[in-house]
C-alpha positions as CSV (number, residue, x, y, z in Angstrom):
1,X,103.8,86.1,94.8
2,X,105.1,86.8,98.5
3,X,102.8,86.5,101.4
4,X,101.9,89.6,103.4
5,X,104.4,89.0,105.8
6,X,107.3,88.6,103.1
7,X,105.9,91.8,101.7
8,X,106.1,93.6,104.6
9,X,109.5,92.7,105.7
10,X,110.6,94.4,102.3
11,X,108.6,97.2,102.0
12,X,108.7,98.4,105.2
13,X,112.0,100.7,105.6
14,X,111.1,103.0,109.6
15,X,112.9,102.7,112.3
16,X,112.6,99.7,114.0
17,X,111.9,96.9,111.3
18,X,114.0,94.5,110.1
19,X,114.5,96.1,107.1
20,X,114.7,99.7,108.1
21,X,117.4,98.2,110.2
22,X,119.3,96.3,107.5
23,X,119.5,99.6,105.3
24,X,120.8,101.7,108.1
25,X,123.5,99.4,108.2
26,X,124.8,101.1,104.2
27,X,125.9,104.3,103.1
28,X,123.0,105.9,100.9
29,X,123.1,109.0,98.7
30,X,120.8,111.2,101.0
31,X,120.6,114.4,98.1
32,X,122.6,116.3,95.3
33,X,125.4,118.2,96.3
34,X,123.9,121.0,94.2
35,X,121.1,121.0,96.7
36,X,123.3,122.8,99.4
37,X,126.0,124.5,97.2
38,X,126.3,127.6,99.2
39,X,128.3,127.8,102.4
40,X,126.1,129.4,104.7
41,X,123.0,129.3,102.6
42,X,119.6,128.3,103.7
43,X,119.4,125.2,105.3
44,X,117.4,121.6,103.0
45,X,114.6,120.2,104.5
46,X,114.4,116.7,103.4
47,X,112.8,113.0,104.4
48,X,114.7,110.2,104.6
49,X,114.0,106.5,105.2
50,X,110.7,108.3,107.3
51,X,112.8,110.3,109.1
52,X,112.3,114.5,108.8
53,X,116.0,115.7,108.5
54,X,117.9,119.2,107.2
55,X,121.4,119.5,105.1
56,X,123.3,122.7,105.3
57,X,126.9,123.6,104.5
58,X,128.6,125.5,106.7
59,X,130.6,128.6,107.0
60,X,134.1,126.2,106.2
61,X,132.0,124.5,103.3
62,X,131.4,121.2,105.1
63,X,127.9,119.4,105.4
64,X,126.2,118.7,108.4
65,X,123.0,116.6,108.3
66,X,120.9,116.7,111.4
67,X,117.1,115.7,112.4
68,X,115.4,118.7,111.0
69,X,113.5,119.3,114.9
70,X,115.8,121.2,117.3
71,X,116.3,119.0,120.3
72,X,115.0,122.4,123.0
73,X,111.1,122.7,121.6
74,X,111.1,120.7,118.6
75,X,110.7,124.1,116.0
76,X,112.1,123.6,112.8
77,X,115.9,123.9,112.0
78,X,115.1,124.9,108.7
79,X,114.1,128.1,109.4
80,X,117.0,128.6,111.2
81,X,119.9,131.1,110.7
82,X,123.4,129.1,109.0
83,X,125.9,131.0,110.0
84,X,129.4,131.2,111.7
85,X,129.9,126.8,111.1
86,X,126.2,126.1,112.4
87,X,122.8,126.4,112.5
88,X,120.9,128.3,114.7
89,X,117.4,127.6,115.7
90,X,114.7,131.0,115.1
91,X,113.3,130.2,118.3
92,X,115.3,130.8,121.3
93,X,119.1,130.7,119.7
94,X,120.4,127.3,120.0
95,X,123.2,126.5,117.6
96,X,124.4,123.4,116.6
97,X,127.2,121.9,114.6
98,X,127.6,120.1,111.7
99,X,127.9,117.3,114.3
100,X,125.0,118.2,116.4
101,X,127.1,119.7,119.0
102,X,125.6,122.2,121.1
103,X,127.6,125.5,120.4
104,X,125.5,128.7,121.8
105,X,122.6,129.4,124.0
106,X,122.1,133.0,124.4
107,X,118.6,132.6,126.1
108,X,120.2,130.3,128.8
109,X,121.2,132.1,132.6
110,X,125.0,132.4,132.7
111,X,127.1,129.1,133.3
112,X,124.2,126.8,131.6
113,X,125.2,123.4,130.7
114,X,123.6,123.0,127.8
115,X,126.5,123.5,125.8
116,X,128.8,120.4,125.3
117,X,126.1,118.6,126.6
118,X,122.8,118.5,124.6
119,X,123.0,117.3,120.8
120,X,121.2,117.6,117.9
121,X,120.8,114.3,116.4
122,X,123.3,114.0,113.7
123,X,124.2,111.7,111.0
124,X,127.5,111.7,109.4
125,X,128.3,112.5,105.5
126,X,130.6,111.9,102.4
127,X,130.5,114.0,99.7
128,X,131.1,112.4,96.6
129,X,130.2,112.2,92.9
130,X,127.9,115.2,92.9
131,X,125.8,113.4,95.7
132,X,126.0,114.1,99.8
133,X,125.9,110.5,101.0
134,X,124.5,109.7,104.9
135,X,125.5,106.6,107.1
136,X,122.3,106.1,109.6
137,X,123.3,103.7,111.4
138,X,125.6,102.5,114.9
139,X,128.8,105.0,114.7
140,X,130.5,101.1,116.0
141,X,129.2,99.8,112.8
142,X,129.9,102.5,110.0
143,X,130.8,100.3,107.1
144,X,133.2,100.4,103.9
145,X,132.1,103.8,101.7
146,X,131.1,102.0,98.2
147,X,133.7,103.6,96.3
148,X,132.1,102.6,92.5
149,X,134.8,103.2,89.5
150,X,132.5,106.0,88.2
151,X,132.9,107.9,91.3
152,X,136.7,108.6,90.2
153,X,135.6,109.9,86.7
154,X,137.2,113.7,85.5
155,X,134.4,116.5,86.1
156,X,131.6,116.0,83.5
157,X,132.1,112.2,82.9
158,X,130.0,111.7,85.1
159,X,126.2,113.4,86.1
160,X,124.2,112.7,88.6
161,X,120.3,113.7,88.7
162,X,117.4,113.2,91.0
163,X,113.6,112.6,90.6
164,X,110.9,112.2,93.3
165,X,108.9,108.8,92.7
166,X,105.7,108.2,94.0
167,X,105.5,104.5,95.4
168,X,108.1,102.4,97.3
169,X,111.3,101.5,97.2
170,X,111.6,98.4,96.4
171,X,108.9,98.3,93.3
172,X,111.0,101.0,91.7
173,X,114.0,98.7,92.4
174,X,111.8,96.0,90.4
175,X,111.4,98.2,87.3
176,X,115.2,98.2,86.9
177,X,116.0,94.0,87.0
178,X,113.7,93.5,84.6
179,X,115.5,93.5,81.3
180,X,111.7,91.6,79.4
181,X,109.9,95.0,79.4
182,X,112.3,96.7,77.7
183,X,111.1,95.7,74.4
184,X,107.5,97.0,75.5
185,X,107.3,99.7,77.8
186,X,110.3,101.4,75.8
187,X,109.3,100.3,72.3
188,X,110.4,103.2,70.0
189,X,108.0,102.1,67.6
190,X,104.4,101.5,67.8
191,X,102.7,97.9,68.6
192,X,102.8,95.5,65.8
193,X,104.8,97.7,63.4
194,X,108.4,96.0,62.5
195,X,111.2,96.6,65.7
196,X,113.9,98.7,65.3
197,X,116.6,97.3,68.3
198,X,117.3,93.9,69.5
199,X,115.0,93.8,72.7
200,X,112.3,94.9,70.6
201,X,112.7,91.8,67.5
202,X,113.4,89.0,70.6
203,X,110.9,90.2,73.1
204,X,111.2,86.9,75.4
205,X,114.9,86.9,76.9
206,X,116.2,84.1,78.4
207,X,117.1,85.7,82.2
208,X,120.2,84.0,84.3
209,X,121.0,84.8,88.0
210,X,124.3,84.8,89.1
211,X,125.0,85.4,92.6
212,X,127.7,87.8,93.9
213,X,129.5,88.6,97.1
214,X,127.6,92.9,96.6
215,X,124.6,90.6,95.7
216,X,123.1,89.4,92.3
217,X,124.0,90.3,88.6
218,X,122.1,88.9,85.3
219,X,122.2,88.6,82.2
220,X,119.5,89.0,79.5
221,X,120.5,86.8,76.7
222,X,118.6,87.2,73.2
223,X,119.2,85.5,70.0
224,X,120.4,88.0,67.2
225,X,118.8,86.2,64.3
226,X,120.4,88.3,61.5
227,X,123.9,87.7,62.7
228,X,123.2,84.4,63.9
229,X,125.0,85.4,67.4
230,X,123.5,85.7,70.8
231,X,122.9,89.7,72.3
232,X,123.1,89.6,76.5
233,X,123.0,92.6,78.7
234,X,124.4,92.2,81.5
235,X,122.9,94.1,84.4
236,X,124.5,94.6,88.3
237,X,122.4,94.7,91.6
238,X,124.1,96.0,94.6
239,X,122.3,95.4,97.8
240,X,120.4,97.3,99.0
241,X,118.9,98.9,96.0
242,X,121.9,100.0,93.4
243,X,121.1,98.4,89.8
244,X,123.9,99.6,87.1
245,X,122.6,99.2,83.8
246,X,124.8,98.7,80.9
247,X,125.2,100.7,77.7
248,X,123.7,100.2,74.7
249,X,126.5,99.5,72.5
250,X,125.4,101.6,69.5
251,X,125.5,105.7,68.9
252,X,125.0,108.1,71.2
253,X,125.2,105.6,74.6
254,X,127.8,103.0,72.8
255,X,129.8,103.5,76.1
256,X,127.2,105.3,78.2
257,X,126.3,104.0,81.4
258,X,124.2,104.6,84.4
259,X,123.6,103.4,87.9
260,X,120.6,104.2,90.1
261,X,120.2,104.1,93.9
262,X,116.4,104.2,94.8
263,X,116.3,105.3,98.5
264,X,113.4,105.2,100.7
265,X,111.6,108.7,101.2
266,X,109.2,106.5,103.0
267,X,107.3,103.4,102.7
268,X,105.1,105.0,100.2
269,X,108.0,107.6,98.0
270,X,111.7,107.1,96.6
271,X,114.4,109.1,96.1
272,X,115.5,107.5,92.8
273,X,119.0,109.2,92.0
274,X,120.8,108.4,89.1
275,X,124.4,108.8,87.6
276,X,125.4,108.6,84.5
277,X,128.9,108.3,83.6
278,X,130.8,107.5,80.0
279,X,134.9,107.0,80.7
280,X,135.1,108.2,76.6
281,X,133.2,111.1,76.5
282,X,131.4,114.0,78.8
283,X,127.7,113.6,79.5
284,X,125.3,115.3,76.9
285,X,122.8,116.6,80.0
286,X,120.5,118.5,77.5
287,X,120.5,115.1,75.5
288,X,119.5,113.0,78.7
289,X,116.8,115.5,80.0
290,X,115.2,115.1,76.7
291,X,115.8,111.3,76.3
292,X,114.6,110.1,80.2
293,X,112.2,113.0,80.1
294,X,113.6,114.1,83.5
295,X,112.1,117.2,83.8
296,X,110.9,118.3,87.4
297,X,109.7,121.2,89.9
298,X,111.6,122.7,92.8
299,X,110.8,119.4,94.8
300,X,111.8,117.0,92.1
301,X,108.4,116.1,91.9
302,X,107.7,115.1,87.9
303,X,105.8,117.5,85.7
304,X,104.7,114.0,83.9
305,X,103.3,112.4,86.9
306,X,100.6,110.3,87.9
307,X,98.2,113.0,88.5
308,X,98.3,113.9,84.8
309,X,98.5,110.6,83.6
310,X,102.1,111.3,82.4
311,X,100.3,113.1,79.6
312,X,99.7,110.5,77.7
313,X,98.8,110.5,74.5
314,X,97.2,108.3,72.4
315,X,97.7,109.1,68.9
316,X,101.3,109.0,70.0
317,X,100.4,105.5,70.5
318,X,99.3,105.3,66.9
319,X,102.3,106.7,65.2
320,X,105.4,107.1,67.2
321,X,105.6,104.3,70.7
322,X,104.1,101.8,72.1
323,X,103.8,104.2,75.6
324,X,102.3,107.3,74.4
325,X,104.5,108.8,77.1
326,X,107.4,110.3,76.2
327,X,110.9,109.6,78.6
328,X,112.3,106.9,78.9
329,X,112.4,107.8,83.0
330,X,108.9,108.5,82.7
331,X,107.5,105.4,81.2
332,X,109.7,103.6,83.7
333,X,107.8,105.6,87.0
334,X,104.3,105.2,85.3
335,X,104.2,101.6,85.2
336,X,106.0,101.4,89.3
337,X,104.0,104.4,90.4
338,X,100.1,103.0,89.0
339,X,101.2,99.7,90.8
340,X,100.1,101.4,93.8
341,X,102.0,103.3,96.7
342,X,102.8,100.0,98.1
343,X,102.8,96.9,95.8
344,X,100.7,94.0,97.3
345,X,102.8,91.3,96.0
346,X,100.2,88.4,97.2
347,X,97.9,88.9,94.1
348,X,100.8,89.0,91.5
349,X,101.0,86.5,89.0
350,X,104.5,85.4,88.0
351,X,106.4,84.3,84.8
352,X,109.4,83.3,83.5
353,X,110.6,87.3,83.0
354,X,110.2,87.6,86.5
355,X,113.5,85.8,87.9
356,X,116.2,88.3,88.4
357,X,113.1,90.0,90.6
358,X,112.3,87.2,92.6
359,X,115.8,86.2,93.2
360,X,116.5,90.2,94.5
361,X,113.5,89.6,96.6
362,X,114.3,86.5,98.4
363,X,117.6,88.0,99.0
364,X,116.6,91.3,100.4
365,X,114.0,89.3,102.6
366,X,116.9,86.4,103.7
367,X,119.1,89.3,104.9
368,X,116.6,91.4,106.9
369,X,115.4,88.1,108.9
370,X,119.1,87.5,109.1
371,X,119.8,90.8,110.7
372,X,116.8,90.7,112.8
373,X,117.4,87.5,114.0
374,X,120.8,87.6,115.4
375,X,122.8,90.9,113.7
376,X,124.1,88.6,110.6
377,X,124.8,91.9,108.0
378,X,125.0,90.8,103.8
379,X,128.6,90.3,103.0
380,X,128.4,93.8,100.8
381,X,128.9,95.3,103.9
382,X,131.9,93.6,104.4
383,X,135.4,95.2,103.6
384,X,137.0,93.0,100.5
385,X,133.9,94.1,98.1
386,X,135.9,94.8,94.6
387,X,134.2,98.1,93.8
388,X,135.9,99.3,91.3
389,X,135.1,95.9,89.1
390,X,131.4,96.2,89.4
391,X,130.5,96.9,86.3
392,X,127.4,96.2,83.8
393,X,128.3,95.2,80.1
394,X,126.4,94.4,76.9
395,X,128.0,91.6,74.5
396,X,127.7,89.9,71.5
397,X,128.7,86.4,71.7
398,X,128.7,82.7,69.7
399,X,125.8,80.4,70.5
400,X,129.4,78.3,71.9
401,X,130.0,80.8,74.5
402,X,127.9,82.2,77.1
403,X,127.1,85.9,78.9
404,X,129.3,84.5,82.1
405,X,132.4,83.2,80.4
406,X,132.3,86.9,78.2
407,X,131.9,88.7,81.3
408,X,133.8,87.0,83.8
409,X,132.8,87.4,87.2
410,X,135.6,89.1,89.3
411,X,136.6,86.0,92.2
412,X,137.4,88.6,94.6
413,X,133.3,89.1,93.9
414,X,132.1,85.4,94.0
415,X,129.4,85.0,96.5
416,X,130.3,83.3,99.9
């Protein structure tokens, strides 16, 4: 369990707190490209990290992010007209950059000075991997982009998809370091009828924590009793709140992987974003939609959520998983999202399955008090991070080797 305090430092992500801080500090994938595919087109109202912001694309195709209030009387950008590279505010004209530069005000006297001299507060972006990415921090501090391996993948190798999730951050984080559940929550087989994969036959996996210079990765390690051989997935957390899971190693996601970034909305919602990418073959969309469940309304809100109880069913129980809810995405948010909006991590009872959480906890924590404290940033933010090697694996090994030695840690990567 964490004391209030602890919990605090990593839950809360506004302006102003340690933590909020810290994540400023990284480039984050703010919303889809597809979201604002049309130069010109009608600006995205969005909330980041607690902040109320728009996206638009402008008349050259570029993509301005600015706080969604116009800096004159505070009316809403969004309503705004996008044209002729910027935005223009309904109520008395103002037009601004993608760069928050003032560019027109035609209800101003003659000779005004509002031009060149007020701005819109702006934030700068990256578009990359189907995703507009934000930096929301110092311009003096703007760090390394994290250019992932994935991100270089020919068109259709790699997808990237977005769901609303209804609690914080760093509990959806959680959900994805914890390889245990996976032979529960995702059990493709009702309880106590005969498992069908390898998480599902060894359902206690022995969890070791290795950490890196972008963090912490770990490996799941399970015995494979049939082929007397050991089974390890091998799973990557990038601070702040990357995980890249590894593929299955069998049929349709032999080579299959997927990372997710789960940004903070607020302290109480997450963006969670995810890309999945296979270097062999394109992405099967339809195929993932089915399999994660991922379908959503115009706001990316689920239609399996927790004001329908996911739809669970219970016969479904009886005869076909041990959820009753059907997605693998949605089976991960129900468990997160029922924790509560905010997980209060002082009445949590911990086990042994629990490790590669706790040790992502104490490191987030460390590295918020750090920055707080005297302006010490994680070395992730650093610029020697070997990107391009980050990558999650799944093995099968002799009970003489070990996950570690069959997935060698890059030294470039080794933790300082």
């Amino acid at each position: 369990m964490l004391s209030k305090e602890d919990n605090d430092i990593l839950t809360q992500t506004g302006q102003g707190t340690p933590m909020g801080d810290l994540v400023r500090r990284f480039w984050v994938p703010a919303l889809l490209a597809s979201e604002v595919a049309e130069a010109d087109g009608a600006p995205k109202r969005f909330r980041l990290m607690g902040e109320d912001l728009i996206a638009f694309r402008n008349t050259d195709g570029k993509v301005g992010i600015l706080e969604e209030a116009c800096p004159h009387r505070r009316s809403s950008l969004a309503l705004g007209v996008n044209a002729e590279n910027g935005v223009r505010c309904l109520y008395h004209g103002w037009k601004f950059g993608i760069d928050g530069e003032c560019l027109d005000t035609p209800a101003e006297p003659p000779g005004a000075s509002m031009v060149g001299r007020v701005r819109a507060k702006s934030y700068p972006v990256r578009e990359v991997a189907g995703v507009i990415w934000t930096y929301m921090g110092p311009a003096e501090h703007e760090p390394v982009f994290p250019d992932f391996e994935w991100m270089h993948y020919p068109e259709g190798h790699c997808v990237p998809f977005k769901v609303l999730e209804d609690c914080n951050y760093a509990q959806a984080v959680e959900g994805t370091i914890d390889s245990a559940h996976a032979g529960v929550l995702h059990r493709e087989s009702p309880w106590g009828h005969p498992a069908k994969y390898e998480h599902e036959k060894d359902l206690s996996p022995k969890l070791e924590v290795e950490y890196t210079k972008y963090g912490l990765r770990y490996g799941a390690v399970r015995n494979l009793v049939d082929e007397g051989k050991l089974h390890a997935r091998v799973t990557e957390v990038v601070m702040p709140f990357f995980t890249l899971i590894p593929p299955d190693g069998a049929g349709v996601r032999k080579n299959r992987r997927m990372a997710n970034a789960f940004v903070p909305r607020d302290d109480e919602s997450t963006w969670h974003i995810q890309w999945f990418f296979d270097d062999t073959t394109p992405i099967d969309v339809e195929y993932r939609i089915k399999e994660g469940g991922h379908y959503v309304d115009e706001n990316f809100r689920k239609l399996r959520n927790i004001d329908n109880w996911y739809l669970q069913d219970r016969q479904m129980m009886k005869t076909t998983n041990m959820s009753g809810i059907e997605g693998i995405l949605m089976q991960d948010h129900a468990v997160s999202e029922t924790q509560g909006r905010i997980l209060d991590r002082t009445k949590e009872h911990l086990g042994g399955s629990d490790v590669a959480v706790v040790a992502w906890r104490r490191q987030m924590i460390r590295a918020a008090r750090n920055f707080a404290k005297d302006g010490t940033t994680p070395s992730v933010l650093g610029a020697d991070v070997p990107w391009s090697k980050i990558r999650a694996a799944t093995v099968r090994f002799p009970d003489s080797s070990n996950w570690k030695a069959e997935v060698p840690l890059h030294p470039e990567a080794a933790a300082t």
